[in-house]
CHARMM internal coordinates of N, CA and C (Angstrom, degrees):
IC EDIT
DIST 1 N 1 CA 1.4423
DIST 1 CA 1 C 1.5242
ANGL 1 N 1 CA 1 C 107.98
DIST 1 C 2 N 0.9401
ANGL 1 CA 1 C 2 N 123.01
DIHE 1 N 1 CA 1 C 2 N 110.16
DIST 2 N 2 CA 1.5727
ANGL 1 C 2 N 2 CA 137.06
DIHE 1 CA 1 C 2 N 2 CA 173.73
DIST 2 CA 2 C 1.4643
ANGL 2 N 2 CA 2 C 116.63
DIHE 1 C 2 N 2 CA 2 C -41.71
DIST 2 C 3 N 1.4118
ANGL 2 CA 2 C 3 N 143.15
DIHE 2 N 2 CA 2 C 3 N 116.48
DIST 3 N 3 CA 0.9229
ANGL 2 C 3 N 3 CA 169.60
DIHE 2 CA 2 C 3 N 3 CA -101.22
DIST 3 CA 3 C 1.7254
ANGL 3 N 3 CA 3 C 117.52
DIHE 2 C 3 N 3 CA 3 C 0.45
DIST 3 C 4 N 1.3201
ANGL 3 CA 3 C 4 N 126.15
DIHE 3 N 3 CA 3 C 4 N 26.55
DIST 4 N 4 CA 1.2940
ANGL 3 C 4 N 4 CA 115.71
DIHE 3 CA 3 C 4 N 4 CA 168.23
DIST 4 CA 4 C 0.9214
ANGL 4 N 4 CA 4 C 125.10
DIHE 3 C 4 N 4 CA 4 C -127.45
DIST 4 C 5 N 1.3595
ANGL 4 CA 4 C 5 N 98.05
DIHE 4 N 4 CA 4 C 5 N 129.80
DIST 5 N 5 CA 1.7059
ANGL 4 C 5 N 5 CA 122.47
DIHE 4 CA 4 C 5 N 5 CA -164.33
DIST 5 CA 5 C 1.5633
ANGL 5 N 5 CA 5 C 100.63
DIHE 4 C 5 N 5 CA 5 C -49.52
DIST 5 C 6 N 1.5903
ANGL 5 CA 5 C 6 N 128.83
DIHE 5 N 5 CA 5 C 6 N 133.66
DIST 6 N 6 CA 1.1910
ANGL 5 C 6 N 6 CA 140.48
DIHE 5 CA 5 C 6 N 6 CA -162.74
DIST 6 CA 6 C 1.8489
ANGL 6 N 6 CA 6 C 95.05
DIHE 5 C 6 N 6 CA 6 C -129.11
DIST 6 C 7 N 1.4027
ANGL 6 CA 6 C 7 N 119.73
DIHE 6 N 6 CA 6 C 7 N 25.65
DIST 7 N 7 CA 1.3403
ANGL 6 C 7 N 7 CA 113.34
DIHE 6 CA 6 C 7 N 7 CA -171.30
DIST 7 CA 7 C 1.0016
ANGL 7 N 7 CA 7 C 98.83
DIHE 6 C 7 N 7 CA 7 C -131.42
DIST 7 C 8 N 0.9968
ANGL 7 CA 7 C 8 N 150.16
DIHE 7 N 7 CA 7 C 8 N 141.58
DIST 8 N 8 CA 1.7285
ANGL 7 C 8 N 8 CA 163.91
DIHE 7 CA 7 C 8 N 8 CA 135.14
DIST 8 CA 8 C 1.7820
ANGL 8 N 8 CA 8 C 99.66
DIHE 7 C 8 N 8 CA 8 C 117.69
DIST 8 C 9 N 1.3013
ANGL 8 CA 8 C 9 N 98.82
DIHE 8 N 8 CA 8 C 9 N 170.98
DIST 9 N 9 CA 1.6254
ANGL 8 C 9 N 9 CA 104.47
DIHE 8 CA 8 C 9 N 9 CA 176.76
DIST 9 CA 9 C 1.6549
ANGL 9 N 9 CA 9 C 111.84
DIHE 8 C 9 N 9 CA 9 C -47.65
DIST 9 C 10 N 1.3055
ANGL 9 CA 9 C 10 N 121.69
DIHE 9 N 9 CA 9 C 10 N -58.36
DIST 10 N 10 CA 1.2244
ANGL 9 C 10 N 10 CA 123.27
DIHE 9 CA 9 C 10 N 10 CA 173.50
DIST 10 CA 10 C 1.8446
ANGL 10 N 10 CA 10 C 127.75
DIHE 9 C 10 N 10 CA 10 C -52.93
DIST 10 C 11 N 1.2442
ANGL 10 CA 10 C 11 N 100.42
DIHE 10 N 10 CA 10 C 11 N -19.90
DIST 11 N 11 CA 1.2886
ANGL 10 C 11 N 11 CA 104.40
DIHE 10 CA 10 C 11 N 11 CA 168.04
DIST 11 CA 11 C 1.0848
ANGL 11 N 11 CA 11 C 110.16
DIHE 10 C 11 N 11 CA 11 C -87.90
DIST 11 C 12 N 1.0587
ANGL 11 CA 11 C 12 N 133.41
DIHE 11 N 11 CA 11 C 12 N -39.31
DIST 12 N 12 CA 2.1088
ANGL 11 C 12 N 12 CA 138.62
DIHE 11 CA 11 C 12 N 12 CA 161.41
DIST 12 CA 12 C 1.2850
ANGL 12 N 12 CA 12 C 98.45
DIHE 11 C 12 N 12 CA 12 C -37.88
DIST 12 C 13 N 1.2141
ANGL 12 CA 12 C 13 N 120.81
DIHE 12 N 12 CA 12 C 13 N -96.92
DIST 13 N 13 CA 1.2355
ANGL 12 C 13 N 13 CA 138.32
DIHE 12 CA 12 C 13 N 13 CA -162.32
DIST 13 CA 13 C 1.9584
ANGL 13 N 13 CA 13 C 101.94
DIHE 12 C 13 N 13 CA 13 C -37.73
DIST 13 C 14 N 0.9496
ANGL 13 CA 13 C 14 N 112.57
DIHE 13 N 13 CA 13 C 14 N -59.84
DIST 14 N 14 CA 1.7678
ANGL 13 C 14 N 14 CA 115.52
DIHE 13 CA 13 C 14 N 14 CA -171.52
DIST 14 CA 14 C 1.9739
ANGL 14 N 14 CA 14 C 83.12
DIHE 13 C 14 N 14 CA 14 C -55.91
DIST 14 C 15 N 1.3417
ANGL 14 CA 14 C 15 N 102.82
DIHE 14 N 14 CA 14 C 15 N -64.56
DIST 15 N 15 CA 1.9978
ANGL 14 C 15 N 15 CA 85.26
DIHE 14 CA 14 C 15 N 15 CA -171.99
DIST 15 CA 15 C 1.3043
ANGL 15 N 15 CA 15 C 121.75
DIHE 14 C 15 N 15 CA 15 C -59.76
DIST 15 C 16 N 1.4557
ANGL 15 CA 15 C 16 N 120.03
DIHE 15 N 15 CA 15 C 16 N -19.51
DIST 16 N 16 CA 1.6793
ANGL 15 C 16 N 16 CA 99.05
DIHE 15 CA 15 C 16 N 16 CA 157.04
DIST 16 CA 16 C 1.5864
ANGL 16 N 16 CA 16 C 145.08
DIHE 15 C 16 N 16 CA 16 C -95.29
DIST 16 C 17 N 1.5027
ANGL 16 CA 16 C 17 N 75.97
DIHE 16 N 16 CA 16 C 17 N -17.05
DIST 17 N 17 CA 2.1062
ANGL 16 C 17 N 17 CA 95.81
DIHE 16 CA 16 C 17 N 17 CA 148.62
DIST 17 CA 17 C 1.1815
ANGL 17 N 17 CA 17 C 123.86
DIHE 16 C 17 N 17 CA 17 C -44.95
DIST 17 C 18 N 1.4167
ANGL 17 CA 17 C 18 N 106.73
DIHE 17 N 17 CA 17 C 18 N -53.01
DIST 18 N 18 CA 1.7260
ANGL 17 C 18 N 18 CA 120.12
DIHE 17 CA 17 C 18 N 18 CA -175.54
DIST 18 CA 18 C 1.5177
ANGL 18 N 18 CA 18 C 102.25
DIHE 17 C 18 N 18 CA 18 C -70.57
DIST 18 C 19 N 1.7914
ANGL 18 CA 18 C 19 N 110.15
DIHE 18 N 18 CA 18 C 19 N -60.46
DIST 19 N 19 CA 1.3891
ANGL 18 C 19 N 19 CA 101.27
DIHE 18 CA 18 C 19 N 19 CA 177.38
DIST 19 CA 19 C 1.6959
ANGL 19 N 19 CA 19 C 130.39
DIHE 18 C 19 N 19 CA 19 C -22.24
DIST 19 C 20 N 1.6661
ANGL 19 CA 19 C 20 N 91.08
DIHE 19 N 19 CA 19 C 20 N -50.70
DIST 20 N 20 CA 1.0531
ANGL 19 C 20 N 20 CA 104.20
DIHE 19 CA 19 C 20 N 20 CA -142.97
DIST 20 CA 20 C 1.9896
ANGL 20 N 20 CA 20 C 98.45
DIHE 19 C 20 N 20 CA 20 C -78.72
DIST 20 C 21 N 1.2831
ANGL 20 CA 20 C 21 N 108.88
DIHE 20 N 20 CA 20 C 21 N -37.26
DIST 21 N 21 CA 2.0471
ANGL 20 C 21 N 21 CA 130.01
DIHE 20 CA 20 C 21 N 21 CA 163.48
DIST 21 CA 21 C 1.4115
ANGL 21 N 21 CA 21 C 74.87
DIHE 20 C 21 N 21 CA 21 C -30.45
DIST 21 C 22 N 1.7639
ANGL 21 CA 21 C 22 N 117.34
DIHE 21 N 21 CA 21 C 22 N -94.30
DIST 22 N 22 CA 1.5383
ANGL 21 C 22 N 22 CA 127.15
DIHE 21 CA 21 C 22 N 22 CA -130.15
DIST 22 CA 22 C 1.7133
ANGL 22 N 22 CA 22 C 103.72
DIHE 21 C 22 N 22 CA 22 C -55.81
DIST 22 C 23 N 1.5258
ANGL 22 CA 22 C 23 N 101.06
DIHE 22 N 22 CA 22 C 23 N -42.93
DIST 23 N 23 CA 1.5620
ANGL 22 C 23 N 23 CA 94.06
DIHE 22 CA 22 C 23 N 23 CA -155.27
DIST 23 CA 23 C 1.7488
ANGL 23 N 23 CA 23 C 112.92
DIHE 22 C 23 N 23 CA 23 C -105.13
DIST 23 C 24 N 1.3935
ANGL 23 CA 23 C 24 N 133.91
DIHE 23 N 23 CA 23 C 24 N 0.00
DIST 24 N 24 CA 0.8777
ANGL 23 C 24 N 24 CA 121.50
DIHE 23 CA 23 C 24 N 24 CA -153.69
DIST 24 CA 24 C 1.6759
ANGL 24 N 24 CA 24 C 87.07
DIHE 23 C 24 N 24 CA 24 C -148.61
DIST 24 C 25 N 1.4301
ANGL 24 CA 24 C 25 N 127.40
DIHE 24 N 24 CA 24 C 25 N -20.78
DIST 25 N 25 CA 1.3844
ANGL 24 C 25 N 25 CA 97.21
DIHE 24 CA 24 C 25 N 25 CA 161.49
DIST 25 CA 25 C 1.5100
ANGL 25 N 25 CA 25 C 145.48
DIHE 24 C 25 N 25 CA 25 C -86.62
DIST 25 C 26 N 1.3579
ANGL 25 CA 25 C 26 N 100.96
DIHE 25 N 25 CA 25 C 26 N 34.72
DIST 26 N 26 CA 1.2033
ANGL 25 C 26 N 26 CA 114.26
DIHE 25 CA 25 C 26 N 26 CA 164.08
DIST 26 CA 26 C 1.4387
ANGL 26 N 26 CA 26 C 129.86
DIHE 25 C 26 N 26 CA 26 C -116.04
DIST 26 C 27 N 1.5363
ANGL 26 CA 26 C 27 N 103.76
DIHE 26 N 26 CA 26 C 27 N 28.86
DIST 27 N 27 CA 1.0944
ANGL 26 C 27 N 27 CA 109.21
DIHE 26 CA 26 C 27 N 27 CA 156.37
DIST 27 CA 27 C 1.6629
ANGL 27 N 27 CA 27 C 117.10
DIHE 26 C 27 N 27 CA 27 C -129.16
DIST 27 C 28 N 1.5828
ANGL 27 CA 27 C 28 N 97.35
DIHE 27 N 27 CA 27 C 28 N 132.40
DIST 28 N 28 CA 1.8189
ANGL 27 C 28 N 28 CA 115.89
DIHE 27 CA 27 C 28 N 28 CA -169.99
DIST 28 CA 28 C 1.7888
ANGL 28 N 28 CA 28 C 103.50
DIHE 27 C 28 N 28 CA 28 C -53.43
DIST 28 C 29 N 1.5957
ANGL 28 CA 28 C 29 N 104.75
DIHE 28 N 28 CA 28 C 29 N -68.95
DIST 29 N 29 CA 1.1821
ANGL 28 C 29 N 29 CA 104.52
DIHE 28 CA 28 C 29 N 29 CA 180.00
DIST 29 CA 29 C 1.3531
ANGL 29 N 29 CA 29 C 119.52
DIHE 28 C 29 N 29 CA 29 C -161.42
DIST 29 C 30 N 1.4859
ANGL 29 CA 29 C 30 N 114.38
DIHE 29 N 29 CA 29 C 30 N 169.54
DIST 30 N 30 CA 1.9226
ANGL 29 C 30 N 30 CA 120.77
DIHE 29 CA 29 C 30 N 30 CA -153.40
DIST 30 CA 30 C 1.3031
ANGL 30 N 30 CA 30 C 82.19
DIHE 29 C 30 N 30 CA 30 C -128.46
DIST 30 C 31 N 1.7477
ANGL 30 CA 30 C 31 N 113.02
DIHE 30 N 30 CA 30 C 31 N 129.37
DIST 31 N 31 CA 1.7436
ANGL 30 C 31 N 31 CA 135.57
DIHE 30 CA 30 C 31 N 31 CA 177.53
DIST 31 CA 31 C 1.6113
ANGL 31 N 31 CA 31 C 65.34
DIHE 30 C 31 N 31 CA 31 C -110.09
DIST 31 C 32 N 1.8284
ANGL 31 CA 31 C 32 N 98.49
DIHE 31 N 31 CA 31 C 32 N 132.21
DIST 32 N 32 CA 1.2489
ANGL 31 C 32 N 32 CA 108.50
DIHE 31 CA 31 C 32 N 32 CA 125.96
DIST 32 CA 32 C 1.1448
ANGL 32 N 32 CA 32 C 116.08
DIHE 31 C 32 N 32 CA 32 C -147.60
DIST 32 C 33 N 1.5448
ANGL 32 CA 32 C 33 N 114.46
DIHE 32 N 32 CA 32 C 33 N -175.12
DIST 33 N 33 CA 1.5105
ANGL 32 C 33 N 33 CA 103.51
DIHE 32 CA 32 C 33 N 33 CA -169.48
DIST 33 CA 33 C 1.5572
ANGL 33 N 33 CA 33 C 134.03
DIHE 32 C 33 N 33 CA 33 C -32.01
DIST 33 C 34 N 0.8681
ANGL 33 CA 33 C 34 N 126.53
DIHE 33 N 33 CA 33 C 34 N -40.66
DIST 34 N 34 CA 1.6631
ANGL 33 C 34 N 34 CA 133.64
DIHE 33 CA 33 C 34 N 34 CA -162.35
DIST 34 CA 34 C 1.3460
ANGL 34 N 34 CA 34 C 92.83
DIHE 33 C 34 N 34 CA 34 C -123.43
DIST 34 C 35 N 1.4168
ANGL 34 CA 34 C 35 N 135.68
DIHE 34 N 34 CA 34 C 35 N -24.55
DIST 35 N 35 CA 1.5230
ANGL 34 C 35 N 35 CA 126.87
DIHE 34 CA 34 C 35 N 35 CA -156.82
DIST 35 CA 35 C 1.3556
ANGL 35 N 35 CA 35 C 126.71
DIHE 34 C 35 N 35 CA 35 C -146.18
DIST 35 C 36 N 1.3980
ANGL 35 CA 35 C 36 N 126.07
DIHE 35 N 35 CA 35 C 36 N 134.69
DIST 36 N 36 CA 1.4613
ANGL 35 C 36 N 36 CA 107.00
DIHE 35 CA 35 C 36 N 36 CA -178.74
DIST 36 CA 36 C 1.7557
ANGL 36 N 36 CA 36 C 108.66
DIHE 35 C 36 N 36 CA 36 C -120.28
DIST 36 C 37 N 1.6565
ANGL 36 CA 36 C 37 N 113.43
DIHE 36 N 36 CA 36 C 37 N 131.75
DIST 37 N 37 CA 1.0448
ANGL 36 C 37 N 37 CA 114.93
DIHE 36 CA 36 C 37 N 37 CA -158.11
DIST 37 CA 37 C 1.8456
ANGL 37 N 37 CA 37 C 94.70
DIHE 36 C 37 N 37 CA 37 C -112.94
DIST 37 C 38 N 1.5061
ANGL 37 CA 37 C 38 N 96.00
DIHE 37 N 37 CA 37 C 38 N 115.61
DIST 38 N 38 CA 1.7718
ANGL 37 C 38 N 38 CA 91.86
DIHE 37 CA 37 C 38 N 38 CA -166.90
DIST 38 CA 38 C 1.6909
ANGL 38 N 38 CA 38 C 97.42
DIHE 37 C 38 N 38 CA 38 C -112.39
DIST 38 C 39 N 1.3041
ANGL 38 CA 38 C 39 N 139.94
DIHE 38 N 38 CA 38 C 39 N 166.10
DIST 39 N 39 CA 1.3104
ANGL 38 C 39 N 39 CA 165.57
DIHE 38 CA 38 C 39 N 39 CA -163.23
DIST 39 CA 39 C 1.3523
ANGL 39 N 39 CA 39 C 98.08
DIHE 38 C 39 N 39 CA 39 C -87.02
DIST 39 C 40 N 0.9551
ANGL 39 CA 39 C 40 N 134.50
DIHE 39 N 39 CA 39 C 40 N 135.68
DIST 40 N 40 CA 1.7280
ANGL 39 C 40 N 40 CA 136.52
DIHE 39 CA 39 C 40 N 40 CA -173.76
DIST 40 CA 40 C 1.8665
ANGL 40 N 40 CA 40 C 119.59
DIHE 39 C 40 N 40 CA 40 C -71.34
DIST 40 C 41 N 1.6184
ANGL 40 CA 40 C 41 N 78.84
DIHE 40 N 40 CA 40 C 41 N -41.93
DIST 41 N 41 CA 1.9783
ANGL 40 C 41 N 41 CA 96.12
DIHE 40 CA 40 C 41 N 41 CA 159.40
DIST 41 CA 41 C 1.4321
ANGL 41 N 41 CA 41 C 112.41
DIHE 40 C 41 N 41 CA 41 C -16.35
DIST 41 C 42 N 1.8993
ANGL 41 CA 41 C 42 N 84.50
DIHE 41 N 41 CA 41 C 42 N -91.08
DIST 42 N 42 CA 1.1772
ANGL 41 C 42 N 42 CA 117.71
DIHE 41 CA 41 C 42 N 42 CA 169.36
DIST 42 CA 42 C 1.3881
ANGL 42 N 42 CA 42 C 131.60
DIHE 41 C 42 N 42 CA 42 C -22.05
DIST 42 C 43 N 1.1071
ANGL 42 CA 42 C 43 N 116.34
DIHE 42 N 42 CA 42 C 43 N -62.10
DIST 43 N 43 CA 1.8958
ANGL 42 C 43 N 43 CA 140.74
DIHE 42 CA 42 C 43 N 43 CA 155.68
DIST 43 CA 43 C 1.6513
ANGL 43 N 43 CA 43 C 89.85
DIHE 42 C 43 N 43 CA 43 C -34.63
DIST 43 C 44 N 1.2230
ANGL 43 CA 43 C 44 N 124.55
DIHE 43 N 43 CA 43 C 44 N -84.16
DIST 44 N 44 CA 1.6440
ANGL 43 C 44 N 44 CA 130.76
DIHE 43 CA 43 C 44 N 44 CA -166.63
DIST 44 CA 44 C 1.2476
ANGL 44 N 44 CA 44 C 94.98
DIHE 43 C 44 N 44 CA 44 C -43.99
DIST 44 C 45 N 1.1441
ANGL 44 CA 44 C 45 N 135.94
DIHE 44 N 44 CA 44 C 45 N -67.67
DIST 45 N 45 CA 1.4283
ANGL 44 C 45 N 45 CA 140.02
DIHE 44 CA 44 C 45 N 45 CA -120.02
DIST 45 CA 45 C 2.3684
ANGL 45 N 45 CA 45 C 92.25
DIHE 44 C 45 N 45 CA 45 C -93.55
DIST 45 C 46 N 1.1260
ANGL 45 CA 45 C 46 N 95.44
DIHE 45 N 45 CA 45 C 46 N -15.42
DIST 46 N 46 CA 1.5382
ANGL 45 C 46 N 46 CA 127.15
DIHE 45 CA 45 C 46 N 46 CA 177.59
DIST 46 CA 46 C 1.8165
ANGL 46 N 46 CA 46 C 91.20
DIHE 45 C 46 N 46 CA 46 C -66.95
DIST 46 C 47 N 1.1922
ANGL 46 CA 46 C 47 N 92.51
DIHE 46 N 46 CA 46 C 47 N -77.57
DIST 47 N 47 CA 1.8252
ANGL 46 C 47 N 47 CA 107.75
DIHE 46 CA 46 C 47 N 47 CA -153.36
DIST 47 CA 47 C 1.7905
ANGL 47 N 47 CA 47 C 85.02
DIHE 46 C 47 N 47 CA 47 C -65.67
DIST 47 C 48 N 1.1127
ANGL 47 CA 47 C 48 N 127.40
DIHE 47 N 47 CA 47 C 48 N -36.05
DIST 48 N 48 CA 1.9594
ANGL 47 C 48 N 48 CA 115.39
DIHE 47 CA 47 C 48 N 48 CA -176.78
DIST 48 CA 48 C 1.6024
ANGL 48 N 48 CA 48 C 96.16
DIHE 47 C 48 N 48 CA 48 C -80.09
DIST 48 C 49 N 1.1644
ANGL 48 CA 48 C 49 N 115.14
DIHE 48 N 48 CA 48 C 49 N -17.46
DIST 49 N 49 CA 1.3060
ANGL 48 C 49 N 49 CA 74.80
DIHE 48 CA 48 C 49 N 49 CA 172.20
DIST 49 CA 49 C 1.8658
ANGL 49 N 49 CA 49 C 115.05
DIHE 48 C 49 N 49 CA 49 C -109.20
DIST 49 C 50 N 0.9051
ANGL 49 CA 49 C 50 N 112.04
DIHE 49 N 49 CA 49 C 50 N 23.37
DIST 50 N 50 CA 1.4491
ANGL 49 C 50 N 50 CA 132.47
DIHE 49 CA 49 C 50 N 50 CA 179.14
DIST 50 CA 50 C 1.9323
ANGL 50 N 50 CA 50 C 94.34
DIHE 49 C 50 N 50 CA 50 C -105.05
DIST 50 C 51 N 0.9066
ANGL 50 CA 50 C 51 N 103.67
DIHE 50 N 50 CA 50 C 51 N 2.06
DIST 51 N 51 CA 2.1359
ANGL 50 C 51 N 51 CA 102.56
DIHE 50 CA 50 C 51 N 51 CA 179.27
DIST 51 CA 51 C 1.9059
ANGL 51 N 51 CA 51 C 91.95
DIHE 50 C 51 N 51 CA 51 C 63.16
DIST 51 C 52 N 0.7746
ANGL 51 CA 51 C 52 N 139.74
DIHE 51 N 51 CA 51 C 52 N 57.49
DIST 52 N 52 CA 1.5050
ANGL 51 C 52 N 52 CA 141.89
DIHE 51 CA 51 C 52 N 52 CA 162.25
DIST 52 CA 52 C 1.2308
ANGL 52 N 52 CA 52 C 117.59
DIHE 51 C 52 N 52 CA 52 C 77.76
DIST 52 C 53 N 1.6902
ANGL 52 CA 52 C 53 N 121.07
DIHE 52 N 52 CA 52 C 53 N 10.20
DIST 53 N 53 CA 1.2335
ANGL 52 C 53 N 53 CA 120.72
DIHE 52 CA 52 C 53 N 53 CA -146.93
DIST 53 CA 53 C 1.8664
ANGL 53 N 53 CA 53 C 84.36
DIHE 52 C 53 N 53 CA 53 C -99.47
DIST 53 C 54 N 1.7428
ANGL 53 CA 53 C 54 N 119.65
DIHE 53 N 53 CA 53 C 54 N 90.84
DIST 54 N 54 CA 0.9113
ANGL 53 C 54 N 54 CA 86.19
DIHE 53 CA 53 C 54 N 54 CA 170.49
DIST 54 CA 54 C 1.4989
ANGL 54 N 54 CA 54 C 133.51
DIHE 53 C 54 N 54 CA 54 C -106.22
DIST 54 C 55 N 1.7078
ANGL 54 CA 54 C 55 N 110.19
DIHE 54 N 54 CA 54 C 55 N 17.39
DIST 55 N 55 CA 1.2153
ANGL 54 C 55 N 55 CA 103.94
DIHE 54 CA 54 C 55 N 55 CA 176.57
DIST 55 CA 55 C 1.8337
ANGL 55 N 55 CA 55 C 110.92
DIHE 54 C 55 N 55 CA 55 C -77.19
DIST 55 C 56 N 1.3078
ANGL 55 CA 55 C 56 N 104.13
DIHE 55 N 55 CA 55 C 56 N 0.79
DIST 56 N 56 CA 1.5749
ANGL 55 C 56 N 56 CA 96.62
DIHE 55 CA 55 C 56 N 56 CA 172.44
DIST 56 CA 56 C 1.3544
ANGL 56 N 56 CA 56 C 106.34
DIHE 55 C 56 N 56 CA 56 C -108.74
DIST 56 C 57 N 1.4797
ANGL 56 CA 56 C 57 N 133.83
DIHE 56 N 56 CA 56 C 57 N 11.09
DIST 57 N 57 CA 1.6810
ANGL 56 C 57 N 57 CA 109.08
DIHE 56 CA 56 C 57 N 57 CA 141.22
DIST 57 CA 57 C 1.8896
ANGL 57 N 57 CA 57 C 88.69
DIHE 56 C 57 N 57 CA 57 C -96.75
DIST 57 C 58 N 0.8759
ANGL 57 CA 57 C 58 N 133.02
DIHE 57 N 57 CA 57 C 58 N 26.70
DIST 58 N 58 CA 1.4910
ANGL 57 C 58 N 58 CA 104.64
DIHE 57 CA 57 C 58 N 58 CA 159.65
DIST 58 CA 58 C 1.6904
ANGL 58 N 58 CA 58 C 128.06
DIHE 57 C 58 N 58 CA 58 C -87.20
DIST 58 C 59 N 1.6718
ANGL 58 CA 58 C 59 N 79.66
DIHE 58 N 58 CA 58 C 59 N -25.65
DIST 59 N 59 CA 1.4685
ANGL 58 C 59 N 59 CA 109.98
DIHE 58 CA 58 C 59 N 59 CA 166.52
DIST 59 CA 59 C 1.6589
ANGL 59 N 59 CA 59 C 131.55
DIHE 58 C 59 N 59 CA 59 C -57.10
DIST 59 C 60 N 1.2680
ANGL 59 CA 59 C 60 N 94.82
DIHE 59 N 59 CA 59 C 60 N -52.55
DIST 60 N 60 CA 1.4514
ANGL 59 C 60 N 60 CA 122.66
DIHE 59 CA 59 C 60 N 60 CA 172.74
DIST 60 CA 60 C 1.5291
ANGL 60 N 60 CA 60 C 104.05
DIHE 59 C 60 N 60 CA 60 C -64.85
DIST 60 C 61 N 1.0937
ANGL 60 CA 60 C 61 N 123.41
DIHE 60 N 60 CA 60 C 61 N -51.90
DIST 61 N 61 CA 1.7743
ANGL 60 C 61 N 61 CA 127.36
DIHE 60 CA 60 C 61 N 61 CA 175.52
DIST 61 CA 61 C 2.1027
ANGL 61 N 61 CA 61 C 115.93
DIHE 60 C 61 N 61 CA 61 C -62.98
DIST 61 C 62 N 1.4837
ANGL 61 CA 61 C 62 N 95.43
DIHE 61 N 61 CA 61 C 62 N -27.21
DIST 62 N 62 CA 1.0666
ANGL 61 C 62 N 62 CA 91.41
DIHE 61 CA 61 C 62 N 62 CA -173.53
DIST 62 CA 62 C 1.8191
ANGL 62 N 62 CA 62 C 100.61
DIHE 61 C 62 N 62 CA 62 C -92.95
DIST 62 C 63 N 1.5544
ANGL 62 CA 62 C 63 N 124.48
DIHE 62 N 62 CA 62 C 63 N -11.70
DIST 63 N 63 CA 1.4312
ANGL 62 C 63 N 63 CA 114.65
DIHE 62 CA 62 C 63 N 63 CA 176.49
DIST 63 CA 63 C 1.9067
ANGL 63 N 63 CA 63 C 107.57
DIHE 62 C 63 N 63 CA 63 C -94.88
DIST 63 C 64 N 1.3972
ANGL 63 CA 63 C 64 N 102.58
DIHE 63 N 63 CA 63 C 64 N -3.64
DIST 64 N 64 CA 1.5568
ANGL 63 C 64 N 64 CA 99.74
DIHE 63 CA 63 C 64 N 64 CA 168.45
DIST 64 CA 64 C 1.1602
ANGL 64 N 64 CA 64 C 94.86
DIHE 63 C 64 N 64 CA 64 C -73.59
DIST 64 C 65 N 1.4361
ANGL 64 CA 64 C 65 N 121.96
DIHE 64 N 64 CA 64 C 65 N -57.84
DIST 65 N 65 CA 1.2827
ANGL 64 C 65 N 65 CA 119.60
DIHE 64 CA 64 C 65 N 65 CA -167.38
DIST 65 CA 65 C 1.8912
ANGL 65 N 65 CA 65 C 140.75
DIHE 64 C 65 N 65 CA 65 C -29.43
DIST 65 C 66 N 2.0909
ANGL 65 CA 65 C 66 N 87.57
DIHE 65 N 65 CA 65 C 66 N -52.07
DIST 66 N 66 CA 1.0468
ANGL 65 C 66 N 66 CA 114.49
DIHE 65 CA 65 C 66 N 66 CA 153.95
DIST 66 CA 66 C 1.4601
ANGL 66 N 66 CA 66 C 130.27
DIHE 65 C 66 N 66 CA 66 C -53.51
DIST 66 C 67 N 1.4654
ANGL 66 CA 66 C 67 N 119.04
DIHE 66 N 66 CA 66 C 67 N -39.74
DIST 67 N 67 CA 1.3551
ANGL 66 C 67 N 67 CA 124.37
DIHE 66 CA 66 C 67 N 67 CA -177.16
DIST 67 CA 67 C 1.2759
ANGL 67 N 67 CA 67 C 104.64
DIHE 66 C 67 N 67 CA 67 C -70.35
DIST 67 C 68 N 1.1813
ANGL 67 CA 67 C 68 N 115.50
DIHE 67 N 67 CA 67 C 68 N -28.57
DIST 68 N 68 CA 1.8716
ANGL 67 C 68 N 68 CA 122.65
DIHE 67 CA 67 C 68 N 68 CA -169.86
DIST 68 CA 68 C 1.8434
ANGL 68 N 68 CA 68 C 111.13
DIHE 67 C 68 N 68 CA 68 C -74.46
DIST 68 C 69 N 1.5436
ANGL 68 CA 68 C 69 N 93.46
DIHE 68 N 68 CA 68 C 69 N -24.37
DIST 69 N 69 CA 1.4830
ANGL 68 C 69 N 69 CA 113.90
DIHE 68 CA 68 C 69 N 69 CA -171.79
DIST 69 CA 69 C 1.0049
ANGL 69 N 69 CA 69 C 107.74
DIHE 68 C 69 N 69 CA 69 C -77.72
DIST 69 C 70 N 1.6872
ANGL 69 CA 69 C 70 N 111.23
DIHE 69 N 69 CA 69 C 70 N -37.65
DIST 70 N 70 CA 1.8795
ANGL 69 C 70 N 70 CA 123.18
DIHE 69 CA 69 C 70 N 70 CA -167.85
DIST 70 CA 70 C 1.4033
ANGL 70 N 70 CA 70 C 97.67
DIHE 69 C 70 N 70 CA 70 C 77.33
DIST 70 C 71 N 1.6660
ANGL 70 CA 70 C 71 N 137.73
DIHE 70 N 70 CA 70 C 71 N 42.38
DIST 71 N 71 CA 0.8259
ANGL 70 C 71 N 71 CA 140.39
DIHE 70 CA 70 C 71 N 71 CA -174.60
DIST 71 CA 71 C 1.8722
ANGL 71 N 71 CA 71 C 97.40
DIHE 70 C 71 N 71 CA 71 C -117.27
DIST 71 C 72 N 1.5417
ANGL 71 CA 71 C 72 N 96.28
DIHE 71 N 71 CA 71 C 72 N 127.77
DIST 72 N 72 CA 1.5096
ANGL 71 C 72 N 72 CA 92.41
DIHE 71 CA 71 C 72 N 72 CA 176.03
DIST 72 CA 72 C 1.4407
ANGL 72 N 72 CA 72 C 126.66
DIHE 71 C 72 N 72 CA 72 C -75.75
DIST 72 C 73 N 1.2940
ANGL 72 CA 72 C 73 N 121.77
DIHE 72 N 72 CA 72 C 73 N 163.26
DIST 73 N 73 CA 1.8204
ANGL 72 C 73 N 73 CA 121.39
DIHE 72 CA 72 C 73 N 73 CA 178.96
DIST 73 CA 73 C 1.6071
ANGL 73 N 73 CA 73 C 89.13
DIHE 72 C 73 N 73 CA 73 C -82.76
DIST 73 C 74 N 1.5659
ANGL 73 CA 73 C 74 N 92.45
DIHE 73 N 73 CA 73 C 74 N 145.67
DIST 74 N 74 CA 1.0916
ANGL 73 C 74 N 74 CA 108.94
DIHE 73 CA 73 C 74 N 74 CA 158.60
DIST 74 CA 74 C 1.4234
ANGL 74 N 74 CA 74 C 124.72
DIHE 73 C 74 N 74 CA 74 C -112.85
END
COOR INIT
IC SEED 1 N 1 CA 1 C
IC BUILD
């Protein structure tokens, strides 16, 4: 990437910061087998629209979770 320093810790860190802006925040969220890895936004933008209630999207995150597992409600 053209002008950033790619040498010392601080040059790491700023190129995978940036990497990470350009290429990966445009995705909401990753199902994978056992786990779902969602965008923090997303999470916020969850609990406002739930009126602050956020132990009920915690709820909701934890029965996707389950469904992803093939784990039944109990």
């Amino acid at each position: 990437m053209p002008g950033l320093p790619l040498t010392g810790e601080t040059g790491r860190r700023e190129f995978i910061k940036k990497y990470i802006i350009e290429h990966m925040a445009k995705t909401k969220m990753i199902v994978k087998e056992d786990q779902i890895l969602v965008d923090v936004e997303t999470i916020f933008k969850e609990i406002e629209a739930a009126g602050g209630d956020w132990k009920k999207v915690w709820e909701e995150f934890k029965s996707y979770l389950k469904d992803v597992k093939g784990e039944e409600e109990k």
